[in-house]
N, C-alpha and C positions, 0 to 999 in steps of 0.2 A: 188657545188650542184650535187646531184646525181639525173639523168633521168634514169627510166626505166632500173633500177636494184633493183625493188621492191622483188621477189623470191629470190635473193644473200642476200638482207639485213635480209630476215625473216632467209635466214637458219642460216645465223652467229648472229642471237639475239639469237636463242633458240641452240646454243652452250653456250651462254653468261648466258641463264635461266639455261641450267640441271646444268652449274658447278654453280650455284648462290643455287643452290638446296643439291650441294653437292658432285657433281658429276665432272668430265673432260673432255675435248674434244680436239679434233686435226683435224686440215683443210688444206690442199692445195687448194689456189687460183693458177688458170695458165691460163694464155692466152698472147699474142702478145704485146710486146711493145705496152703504149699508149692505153688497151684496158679498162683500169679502175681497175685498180686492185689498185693502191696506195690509188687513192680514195673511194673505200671499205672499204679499212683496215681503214682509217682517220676515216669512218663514227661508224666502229665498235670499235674505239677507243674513241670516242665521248660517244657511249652507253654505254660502258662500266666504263666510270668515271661517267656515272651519275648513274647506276647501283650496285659503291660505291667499281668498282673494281680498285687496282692497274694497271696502264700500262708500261710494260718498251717495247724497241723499238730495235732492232738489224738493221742492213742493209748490205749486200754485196755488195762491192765494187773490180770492178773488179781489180786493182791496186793492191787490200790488198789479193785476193787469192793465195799469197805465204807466206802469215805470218800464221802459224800456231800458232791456239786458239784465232784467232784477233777476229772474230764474236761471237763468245763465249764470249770473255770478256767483247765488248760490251753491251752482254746481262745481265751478272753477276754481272758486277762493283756495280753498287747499292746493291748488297747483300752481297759482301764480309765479311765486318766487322761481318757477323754471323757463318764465314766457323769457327771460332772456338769451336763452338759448334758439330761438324760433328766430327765422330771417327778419328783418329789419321790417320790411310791409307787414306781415304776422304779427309783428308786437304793437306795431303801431295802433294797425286796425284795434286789436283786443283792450290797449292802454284809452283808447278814445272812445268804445266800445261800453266801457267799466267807469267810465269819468277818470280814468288817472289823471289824464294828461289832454290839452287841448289840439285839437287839430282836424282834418276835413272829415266827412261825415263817414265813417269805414261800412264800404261792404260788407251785408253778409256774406259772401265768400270766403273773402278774408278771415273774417274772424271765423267762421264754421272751421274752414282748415287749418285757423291758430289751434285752437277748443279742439280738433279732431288730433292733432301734435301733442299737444298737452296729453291729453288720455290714452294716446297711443304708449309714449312712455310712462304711464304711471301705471300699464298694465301688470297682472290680470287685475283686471278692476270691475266690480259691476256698477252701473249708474242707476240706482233709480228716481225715477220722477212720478211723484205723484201727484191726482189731482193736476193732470195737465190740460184737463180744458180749461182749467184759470193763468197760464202762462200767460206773461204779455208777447206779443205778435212777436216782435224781435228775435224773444230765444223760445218761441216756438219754431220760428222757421229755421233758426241756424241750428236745434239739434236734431230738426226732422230731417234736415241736410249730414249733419256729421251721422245720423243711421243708417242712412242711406249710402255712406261710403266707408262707414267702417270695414273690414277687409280681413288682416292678421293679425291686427292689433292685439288679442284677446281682452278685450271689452265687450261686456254685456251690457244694452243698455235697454231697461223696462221703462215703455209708460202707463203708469194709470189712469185712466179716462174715464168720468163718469157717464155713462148715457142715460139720457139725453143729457149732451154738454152746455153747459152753462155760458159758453163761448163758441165760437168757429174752430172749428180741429181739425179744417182741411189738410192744415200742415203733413199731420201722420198720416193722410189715407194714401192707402197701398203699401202700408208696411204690414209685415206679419203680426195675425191679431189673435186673442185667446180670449174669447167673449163668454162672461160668467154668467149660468143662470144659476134659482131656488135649487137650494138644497132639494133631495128626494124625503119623503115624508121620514124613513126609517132615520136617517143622518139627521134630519129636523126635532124628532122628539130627542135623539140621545144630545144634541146642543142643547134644549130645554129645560132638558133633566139638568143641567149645570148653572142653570138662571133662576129655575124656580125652586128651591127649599120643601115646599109645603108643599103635603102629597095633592096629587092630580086623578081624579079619576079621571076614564076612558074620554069621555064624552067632552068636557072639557078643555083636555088636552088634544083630541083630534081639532076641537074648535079655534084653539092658539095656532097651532100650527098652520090650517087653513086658513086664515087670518091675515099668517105672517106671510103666505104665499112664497115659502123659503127661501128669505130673506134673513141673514142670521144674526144680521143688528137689531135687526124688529124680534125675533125668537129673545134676545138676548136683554133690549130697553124696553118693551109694552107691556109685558108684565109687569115690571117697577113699578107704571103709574096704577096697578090696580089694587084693590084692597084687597089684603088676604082671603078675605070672608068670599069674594067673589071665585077663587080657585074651586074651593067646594062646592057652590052654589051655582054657579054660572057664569060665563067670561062671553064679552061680546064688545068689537069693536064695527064700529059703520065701514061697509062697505065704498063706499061713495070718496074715501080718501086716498089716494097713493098712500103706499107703502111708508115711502123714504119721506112722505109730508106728516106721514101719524110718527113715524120716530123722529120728526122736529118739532112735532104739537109737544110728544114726549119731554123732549129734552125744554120744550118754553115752559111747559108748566113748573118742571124740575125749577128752573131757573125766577119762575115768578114766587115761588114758594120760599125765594130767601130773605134775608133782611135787604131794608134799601139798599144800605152803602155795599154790600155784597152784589146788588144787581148790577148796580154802577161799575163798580170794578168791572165786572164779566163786559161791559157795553164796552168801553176802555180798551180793556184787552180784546174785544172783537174787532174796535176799528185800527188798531195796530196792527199791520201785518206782519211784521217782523220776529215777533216773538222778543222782541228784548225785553227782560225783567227789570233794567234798571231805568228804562224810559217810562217802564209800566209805572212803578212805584213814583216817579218826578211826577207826571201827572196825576198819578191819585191822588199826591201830596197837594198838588195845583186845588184838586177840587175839595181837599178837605177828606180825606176817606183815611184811617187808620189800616195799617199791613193788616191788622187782625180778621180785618172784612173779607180777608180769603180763605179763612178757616172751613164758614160756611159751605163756599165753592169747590173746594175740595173735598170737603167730605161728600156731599151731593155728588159726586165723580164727573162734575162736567169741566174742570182743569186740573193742571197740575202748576206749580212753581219751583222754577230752580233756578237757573241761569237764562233757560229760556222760559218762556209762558208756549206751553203746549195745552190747548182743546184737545177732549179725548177724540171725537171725533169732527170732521168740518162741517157736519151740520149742526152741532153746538154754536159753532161760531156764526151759522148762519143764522139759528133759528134765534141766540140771542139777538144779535144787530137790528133783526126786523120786527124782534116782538118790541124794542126800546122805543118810547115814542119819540118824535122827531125832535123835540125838547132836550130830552138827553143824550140824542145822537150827536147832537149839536155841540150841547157841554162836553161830549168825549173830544170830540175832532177840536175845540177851543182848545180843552189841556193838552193837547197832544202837539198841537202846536205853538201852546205859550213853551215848552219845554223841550220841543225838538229845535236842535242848533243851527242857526240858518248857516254857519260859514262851512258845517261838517257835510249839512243834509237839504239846501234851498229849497228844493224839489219836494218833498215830503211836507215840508214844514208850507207849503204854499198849499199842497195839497190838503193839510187839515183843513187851513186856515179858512179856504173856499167853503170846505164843509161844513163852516161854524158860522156862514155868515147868514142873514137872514136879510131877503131883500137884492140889493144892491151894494157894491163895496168896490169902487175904482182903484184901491189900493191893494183891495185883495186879486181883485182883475187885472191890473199891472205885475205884480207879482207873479198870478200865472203863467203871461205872458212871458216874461222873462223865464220860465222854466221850460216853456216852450220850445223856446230860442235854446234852449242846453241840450231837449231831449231831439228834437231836430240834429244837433250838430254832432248829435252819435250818434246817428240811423234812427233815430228812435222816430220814424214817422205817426205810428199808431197812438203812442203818448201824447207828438206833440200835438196832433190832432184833437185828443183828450182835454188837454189843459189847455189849447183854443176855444172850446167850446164850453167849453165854464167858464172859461174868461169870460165870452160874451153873453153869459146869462147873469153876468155880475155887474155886466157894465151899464154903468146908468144913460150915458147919453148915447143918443139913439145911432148919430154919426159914428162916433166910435167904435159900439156896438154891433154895427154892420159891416166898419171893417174887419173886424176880430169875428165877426163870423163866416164870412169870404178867405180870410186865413183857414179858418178850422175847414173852410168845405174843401179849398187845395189839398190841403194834410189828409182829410180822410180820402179825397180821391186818387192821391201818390201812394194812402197806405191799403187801398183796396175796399176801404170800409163801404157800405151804403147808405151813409147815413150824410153824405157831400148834398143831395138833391134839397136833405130837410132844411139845411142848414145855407143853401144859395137860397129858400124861401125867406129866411131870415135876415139874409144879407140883400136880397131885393127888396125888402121894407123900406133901407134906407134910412135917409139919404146918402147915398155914394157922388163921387165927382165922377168924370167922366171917364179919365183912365180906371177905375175901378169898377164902371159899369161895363166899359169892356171883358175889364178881365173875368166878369161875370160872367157874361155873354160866352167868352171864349171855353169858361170851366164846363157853361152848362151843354156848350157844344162838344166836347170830348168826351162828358162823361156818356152823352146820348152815341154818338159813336162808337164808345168801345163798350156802353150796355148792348146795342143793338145790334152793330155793326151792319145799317142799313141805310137805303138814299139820301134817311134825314140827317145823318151826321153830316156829311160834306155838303149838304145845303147851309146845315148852322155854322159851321168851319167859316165857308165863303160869308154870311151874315157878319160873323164876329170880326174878320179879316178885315171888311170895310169897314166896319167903325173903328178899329185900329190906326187903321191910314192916317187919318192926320193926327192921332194921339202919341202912338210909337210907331212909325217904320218898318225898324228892325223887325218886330215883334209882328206888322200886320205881314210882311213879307214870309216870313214863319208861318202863318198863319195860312196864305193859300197855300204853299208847298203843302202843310199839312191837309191842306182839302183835298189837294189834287192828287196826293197819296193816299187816302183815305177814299176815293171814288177809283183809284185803279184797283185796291184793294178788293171794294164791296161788288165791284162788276155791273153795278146798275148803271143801265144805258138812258135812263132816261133825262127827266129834267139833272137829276144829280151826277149825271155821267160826267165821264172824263171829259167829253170834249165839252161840256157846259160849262163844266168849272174852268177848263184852261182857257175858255172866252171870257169869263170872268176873272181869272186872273190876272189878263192883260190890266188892266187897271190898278194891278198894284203898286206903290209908292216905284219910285226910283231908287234902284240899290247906289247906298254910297259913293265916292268916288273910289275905293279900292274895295272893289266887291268881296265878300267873302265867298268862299265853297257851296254855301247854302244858295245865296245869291247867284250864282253862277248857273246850279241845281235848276232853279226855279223858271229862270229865263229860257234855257236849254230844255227843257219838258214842254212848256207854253210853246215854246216855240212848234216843238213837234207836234202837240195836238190837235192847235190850231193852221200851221201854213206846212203840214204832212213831216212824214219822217225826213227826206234829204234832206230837208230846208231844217231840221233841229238836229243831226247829227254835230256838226262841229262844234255848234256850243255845247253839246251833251261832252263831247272830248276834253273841250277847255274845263267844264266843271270837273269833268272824272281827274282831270290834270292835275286841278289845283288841289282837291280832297287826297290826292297823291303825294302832292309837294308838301301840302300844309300839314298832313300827320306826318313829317318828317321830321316837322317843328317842334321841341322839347316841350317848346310852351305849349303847343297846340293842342298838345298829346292828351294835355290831362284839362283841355274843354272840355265836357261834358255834352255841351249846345253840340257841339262838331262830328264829335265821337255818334249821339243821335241819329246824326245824319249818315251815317256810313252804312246804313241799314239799306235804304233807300239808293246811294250810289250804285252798292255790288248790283242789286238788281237792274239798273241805268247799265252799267258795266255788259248786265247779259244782252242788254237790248240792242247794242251796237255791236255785239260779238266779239267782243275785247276780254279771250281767255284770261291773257294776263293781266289784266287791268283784274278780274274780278276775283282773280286768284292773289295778286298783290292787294286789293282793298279788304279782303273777305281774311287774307291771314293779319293782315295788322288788325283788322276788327277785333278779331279774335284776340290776338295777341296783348293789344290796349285793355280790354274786357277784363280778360286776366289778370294782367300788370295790376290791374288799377281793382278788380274784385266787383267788376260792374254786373250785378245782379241782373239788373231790369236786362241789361243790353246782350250780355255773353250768349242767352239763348237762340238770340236772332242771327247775330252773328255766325254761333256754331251751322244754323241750319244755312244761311247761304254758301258756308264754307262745305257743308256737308254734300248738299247737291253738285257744286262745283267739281267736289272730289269723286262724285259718283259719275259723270259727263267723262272725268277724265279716268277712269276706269280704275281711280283705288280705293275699291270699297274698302277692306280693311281699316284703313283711316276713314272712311266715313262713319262706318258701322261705331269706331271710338265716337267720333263726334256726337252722335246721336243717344251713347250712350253717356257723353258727360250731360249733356242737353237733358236728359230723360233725368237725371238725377239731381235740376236745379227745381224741377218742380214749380217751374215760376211762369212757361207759357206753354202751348200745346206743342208737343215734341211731335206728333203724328205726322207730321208733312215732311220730314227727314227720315222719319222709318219706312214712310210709303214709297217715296220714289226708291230708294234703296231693297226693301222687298220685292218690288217691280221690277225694276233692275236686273235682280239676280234671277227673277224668274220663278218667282217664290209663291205659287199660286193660294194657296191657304193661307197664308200670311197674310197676300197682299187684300184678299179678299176683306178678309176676318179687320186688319187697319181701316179698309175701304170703306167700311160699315160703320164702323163706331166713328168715323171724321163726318161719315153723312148725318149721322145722327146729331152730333156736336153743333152740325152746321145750320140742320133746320132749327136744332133749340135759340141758337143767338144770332138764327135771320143771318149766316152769312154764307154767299152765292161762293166767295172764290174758295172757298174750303175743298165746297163738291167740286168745282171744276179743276182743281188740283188732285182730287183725289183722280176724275175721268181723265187727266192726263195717264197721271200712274196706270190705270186701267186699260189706256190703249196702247202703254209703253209693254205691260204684260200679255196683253192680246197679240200684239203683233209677234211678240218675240215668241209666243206658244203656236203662232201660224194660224188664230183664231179671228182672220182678217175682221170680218164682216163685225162684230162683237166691237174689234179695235177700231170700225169707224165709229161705230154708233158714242163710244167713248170719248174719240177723239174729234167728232165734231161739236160733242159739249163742249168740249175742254177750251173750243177754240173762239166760242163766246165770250170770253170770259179776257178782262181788258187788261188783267195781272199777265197771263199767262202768254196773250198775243204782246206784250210789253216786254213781257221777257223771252220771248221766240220760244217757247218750248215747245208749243203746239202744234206748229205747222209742220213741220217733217212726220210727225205722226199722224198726221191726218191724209198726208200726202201719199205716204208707205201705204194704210191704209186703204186708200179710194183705190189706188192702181191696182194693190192685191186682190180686191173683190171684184175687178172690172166694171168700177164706176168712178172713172178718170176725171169724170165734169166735175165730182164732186170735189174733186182739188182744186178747183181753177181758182178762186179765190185766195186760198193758201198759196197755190205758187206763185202766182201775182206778188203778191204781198211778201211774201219770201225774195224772191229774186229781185225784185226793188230794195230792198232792205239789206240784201249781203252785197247790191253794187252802192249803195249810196254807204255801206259800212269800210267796203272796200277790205275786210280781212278774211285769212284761211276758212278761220269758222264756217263765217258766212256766204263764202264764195263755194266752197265746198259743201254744205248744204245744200244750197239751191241748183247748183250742179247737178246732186243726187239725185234731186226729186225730177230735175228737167228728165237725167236719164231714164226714171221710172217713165215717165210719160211719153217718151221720145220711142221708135225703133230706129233698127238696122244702122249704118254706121252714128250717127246724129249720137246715138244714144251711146255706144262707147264712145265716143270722144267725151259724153259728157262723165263718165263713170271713171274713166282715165283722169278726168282736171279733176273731177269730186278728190280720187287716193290722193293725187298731187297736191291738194290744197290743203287737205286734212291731214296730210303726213306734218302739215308747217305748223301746226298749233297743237294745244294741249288735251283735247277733246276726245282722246282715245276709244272712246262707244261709239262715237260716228265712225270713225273709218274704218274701226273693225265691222260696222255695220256695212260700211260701203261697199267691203271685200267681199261679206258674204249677198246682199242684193246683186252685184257685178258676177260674181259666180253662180246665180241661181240663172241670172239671164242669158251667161254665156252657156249653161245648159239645155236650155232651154232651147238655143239656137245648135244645140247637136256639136258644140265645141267641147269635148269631155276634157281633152288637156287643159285649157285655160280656164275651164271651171272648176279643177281638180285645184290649180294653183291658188286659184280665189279663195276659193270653201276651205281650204288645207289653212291657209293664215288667217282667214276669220275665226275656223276652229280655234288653231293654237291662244289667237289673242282672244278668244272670249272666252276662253275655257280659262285663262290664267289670271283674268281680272276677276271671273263667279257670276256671268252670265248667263245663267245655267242654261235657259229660256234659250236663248238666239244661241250657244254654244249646240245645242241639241236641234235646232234646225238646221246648223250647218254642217253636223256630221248627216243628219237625215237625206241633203241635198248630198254631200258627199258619197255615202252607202247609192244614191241613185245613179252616179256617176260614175258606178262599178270597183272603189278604192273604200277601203274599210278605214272610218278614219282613226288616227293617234291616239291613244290613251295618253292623257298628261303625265309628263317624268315627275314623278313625286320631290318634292323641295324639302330640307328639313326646316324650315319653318313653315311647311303646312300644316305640321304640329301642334301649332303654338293658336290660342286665343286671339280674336278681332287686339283686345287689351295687351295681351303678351307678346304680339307682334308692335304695335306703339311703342309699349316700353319698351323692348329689345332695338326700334329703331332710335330711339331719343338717350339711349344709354351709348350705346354705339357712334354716338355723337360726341361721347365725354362726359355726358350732363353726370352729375351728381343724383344719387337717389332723392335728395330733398329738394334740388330743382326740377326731375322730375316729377315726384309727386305735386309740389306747387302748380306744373302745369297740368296734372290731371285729375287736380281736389283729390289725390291720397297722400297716406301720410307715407314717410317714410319708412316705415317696417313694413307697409301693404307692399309699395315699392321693391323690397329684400325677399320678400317671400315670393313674390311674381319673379324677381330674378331667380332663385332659385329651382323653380319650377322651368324658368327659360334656359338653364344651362342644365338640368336634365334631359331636358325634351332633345336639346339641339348638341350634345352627349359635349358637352365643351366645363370648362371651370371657370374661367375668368372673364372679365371686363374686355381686355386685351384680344382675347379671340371673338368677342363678338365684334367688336371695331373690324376685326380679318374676314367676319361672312358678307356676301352683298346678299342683303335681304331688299324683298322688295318692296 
């Protein structure tokens, strides 16, 4: 019975109404052990079969969060028999995902959009998940991902969260949450009256209830443990204990009060997670325990037995496992593993087996290992981490030992964990051989890197790198590139700066005789930092060449090592002004990401692909970018919404992003965060005509060794100094620009520096250079500069009393920033136009200006041919989100078919 969670039950029925209508929805329940949260989900599980929807059921169980994709499968199994309908990459991932079948390790992505496929067609369906801080990492993040994209499917998916969680549940933050407190005292005593029998006077009963702090497991279990005689006389429980810790005192007592062979059972059934009744009974048989020992435990109401072994609630299952002494936790996890199947279930049965052992056990530490090596080889990084690290507290010899724990500190720091640091302490005990004290060296320098993101990681980078050199090569050559990226990164000038490391990288090994891309990379950067940019241009070409030719390679495609590196290229790419190069490396990035479902990398990817597309004036496609990005939830999405909100001129946006990245930035010590953001800031200063604001912005920005690496800064600082009439304040920037677009030698870059000569230059000098700037920037793809250029060239032929040819300028700056959403520089160039006596254009309305950032992608990637399930593939939705977006696109745009959108030129 639910009391007085009338407002909970209406919000989750009208989830249950919009997806019954058509629609989706996603809810976090959270509140405190015992607070009502299972029985919510019961009651919306209730409504929803009479409401005619499917229900399937998940549950995390704390025992089961080292098996990677266990709570996922649970969710799934009733739907498999249809993964063979999903594209061939979909089924695979899911088959490898689940242990069907063997093969490379499957993205989450993949499998989030197999698992989003799946339940799209098995709609209207509700999913609930409870108890989801005990999720293992895996299918915590693939269904915090399929929420996050669910669309028209009609699926409702609930999770229950206990607070505070017993796990990390970062996964679900920033989904819609409904956070449960204590009953009100009236709703408190009428659940009490349903628990207690024996009448209550006043006194008493206000005392229970203040007690339970409405809590209405506690209302419902603490009075069971008290004597009758006490309801009349007086009730009193200590202060001094949590709530949800007195209803597990509750339930131990309950459970110390039975017969032995009945506690035993209950210890058994707590360390099996699974709920199987017929593993349960093999191993009670193991230890000697008769079926009849459940009799006990059942009538007690702390299980039940049928097919499955369900605990009434999971602090039963807690509260027995920890009251058991270690004695018979032991014997539970031995029978559970003399009787679980190694050829069905390795993994499990490895994992008792650890549990039972006391001491040391080389065989059961071998065996872990090898389960390791299974839960790795299906994403399962957080598992395999898991069962490395019991490995090596089982492993007796000490060599051994320290490698199996140099394994487990890799694993927890691929799976995010922080517990890599405890565990390089244990693998620096030793004894290690050399190439393994390297690899130590190099783990403990990236994890200090990306905890800090400060000078000391690419000092430790360069440290580890040398001792690399004569053990592996390849590996130490990896190893300065990753320093010398990692200090353009962090922007520290000092000893760990760029040009420190790139003198110290001189010294690394000699690349092979047929260098690889990386190689290529690495000489090409050293080169520039050390003997200036013209002297590293060409090799920077040669490397962007080969990372060209070589993802062209079938084989190359699905290196990982390669794909890595492409991160680093696009932004090489912007440094030489090579539109197309960073627009051909940045769309295969993407594209390979995709194909292949690459988690870690697709994020980075999307955001250089995203600025690129904002440079060349299509926001719309960027705005997607940022928004698949924002929904991988795997790296900071803020540096693709910022320059994008700046962009368009979006002052409270930009502001409001501007804030929360500085904030980010001072918490993890890192510099290029702010100065990307004071890019964006003097990209939106200038374009609001708020010069003096856009220097102060733009000469942070210009600090900073990322953003002068990637040319973004100088033209804004340039714009800038000249607007507020402090022209010196450029000379550095245009130095350094005009060297850089002649030793680049392309439109971009020629045209740039052109710009800024003319800002600085008058009377003829300065149209000629305003003249080769349009000329140069018409040859490349970089559509914000030139429209930028029309409208500076027209404020200055203004200026000089020329109304016609600054009518002409400001008239096509208008048109093209008005049509790309520059709202900011669009609105200075009708300002300069209105002063030049000509009222300017109202834009001619498009009918897809209708249409969503989302609506217009898909309406351009359908118009291609694609299929709805190739395109949802490539924007992580499922196919029916795909058909409902269509539908809503061929209303807006008054058309019915496929056929006539292929007939619009959209743009």
């Amino acid at each position: 019975m639910l009391v007085g969670r009338r407002a909970e039950q209406a919000a989750l029925e009208q989830l249950l109404a919009r997806a019954q209508g058509g629609d989706s929805g996603v809810l976090v329940v959270r509140g405190e052990a015992g607070i009502g949260k299972s029985a919510l989900l019961q009651h919306m599980r209730e409504t929803a079969v009479a409401m005619g929807f499917g229900v399937q059921d998940a549950a995390g169980v704390e025992a089961e969060a080292e098996f990677a994709f266990a709570g996922l499968h649970q969710l799934c199994a009733p739907f498999l028999a249809r993964a063979a309908e999903l594209p061939e990459p979909q089924q695979a991932a899911l088959g490898v995902a689940f242990g069907l079948h063997e093969g490379a390790a499957p993205d989450r992505f993949l499998v989030g959009l197999a698992v989003l496929s799946l339940l799209a067609e098995a709609g209207p369906l509700l999913c609930v998940v409870d108890d989801a801080q005990w999720l293992d990492q895996a299918s915590a993040q693939v269904l915090a991902f399929v929420a996050r994209r669910v669309g028209a499917e009609r699926v409702v998916m609930v999770f229950a969260l206990r607070d505070p969680g017993a796990t990390d549940v970062e996964a679900f933050s920033g989904l819609p949450e409904l956070r449960l407190a204590g009953l009100g005292a009236s709703d408190a005593q009428t659940l009490l009256a349903t628990a207690v029998r024996a009448p209550l006077d006043d006194v008493v009963r206000d005392r229970i209830v203040a007690e339970a702090r409405g809590n209405p497991l506690a209302l419902l279990e603490l009075p069971r443990g008290a004597p009758a005689v006490q309801f009349a006389g007086g009730f009193e429980l200590p202060d001094v204990v949590s709530v949800p810790r007195r209803i597990e005192d509750g339930f131990r007592r309950r459970a110390n009060s039975l017969p032995a062979d009945a506690r035993m059972l209950l210890v058994v059934a707590a360390a099996e997670p699974t709920g199987d009744a017929a593993l349960l009974w093999r191993a009670a048989a193991e230890l000697g325990i008769a079926r009849e020992a459940a009799a006990p435990a059942e009538a007690a109401g702390l299980l039940e037995f049928d097919f499955r072994v369900r605990f009434r609630h999971p602090l039963v299952r807690s509260a027995v496992y920890r009251a058991a002494t270690p004695t018979d936790r032991r014997r539970a996890h031995g029978a559970l593993a003399a009787v679980t199947d190694q050829q069905v279930d390795p993994d499990r049965r490895a994992w008792h087996r650890a549990q039972a052992v006391v001491g040391t056990d080389e065989d059961a530490a071998a065996e872990l290992e090898r389960s390791a090596g299974r839960a790795r080889a299906r994403g399962g990084l957080a598992a395999a981490a898991a069962f490395l690290k019991r490995a090596a507290e089982l492993t007796p010899r000490p060599a051994v030992r320290a490698e199996r724990a140099l394994e487990a500190a890799h694993a927890k720091h691929e799976a995010g964990a922080p517990e890599a640091l405890e565990l390089l302490t244990v693998a620096a005990a030793g004894p290690l051989d050399a190439v393994a004290q390297a690899r130590l060296q190099l783990l403990n320098a990236r994890i200090a890197f990306h905890g800090a993101r400060g000078g000391e990681g690419p000092r430790m980078l360069l440290d580890a790198a040398k001792t690399l050199a004569p053990l592996d090569p390849a590996l130490s050559r990896e190893t300065y590139l990753d320093a010398l990226d990692a200090a353009i990164v962090t922007g520290d000038r000092g000893p760990g700066g760029v040009r420190a490391v790139a003198d110290a990288a001189r010294a690394a090994p000699a690349p092979p005789e047929s260098p690889r891309p990386v190689d290529l990379l690495l000489d090409g950067l050293v080169t520039t930092f050390t003997q200036g940019y013209a002297a590293g241009v060409p090799g920077l070409r040669r490397a962007l060449d080969a990372f060209n030719r070589h993802e062209r390679d079938d084989h190359a495609v699905n290196d990982g090592d390669d794909r890595r590196w492409l991160w680093l290229a696009g932004r090489t790419a912007m440094s030489v002004f090579d539109d197309q190069m960073v627009h051909a490396l940045a769309a295969r990035h993407v594209r390979l990401a995709r194909e292949a479902g690459a988690l870690a990398t697709l994020p980075a990817a999307l955001l250089v692909q995203s600025v690129m597309l904002v440079l060349s004036g299509d926001f719309s496609r960027a705005a997607e970018q940022t928004a698949i990005a924002a929904a991988t939830r795997t790296v900071p999405v803020l540096h693709g919404q910022l320059i994008l909100a700046a962009w368009r001129g979006r002052s409270d946006e930009t502001t409001e992003i501007h804030a929360t990245m500085v904030r980010e930035a001072v918490g993890r010590g890192g510099r290029t965060e702010d100065f990307l953001a004071q890019y964006a800031m003097a990209v939106l200063h200038n374009g609001l005509g708020d010069y003096p604001a856009a220097l102060v912005a733009a000469t942070r920005a210009f600090e900073s060794d990322e953003l002068t690496h990637s040319n973004l800064a100088h033209s804004e600082l340039i714009e800038a100094a000249c607007r507020s009439g402090q022209p010196e304040r450029a000379t550095a920037a245009l130095d350094q620009l005009s060297s850089r677009a002649l030793a680049s030698g392309t439109p971009w870059g020629l045209g740039l520096a052109a710009r800024s000569r003319a800002l600085v230059s008058t009377g003829p000098a300065a149209e000629e250079y305003y003249r080769e700037a349009i000329e140069q920037l018409r040859n490349c793809r970089v559509a914000t500069q030139l429209a930028r250029t029309h409208l500076v060239y027209g404020e200055w032929l203004r200026r000089q009393g020329r109304r016609q040819g600054a009518r002409q300028q400001l008239r096509t700056a208008h048109q093209l920033l008005s049509d790309m959403g520059a709202e900011a520089f669009a609105a200075r160039a009708a300002r300069e136009l209105r002063a030049t006596g000509e009222h300017p254009r109202s834009r001619s309305a498009q009918p897809s200006d209708a249409l969503t950032a989302q609506e217009l992608t898909i309406a351009r990637l359908v118009s291609t041919g694609a299929t709805s399930r190739e395109v949802g593939a490539q924007l992580f939705l499922s196919p029916r989100t795909i058909e409902a977006h269509l539908r809503s696109i061929f209303r807006k745009l008054s058309i019915t078919s496929r056929r006539q959108l292929r007939d619009l030129r959209l743009p």
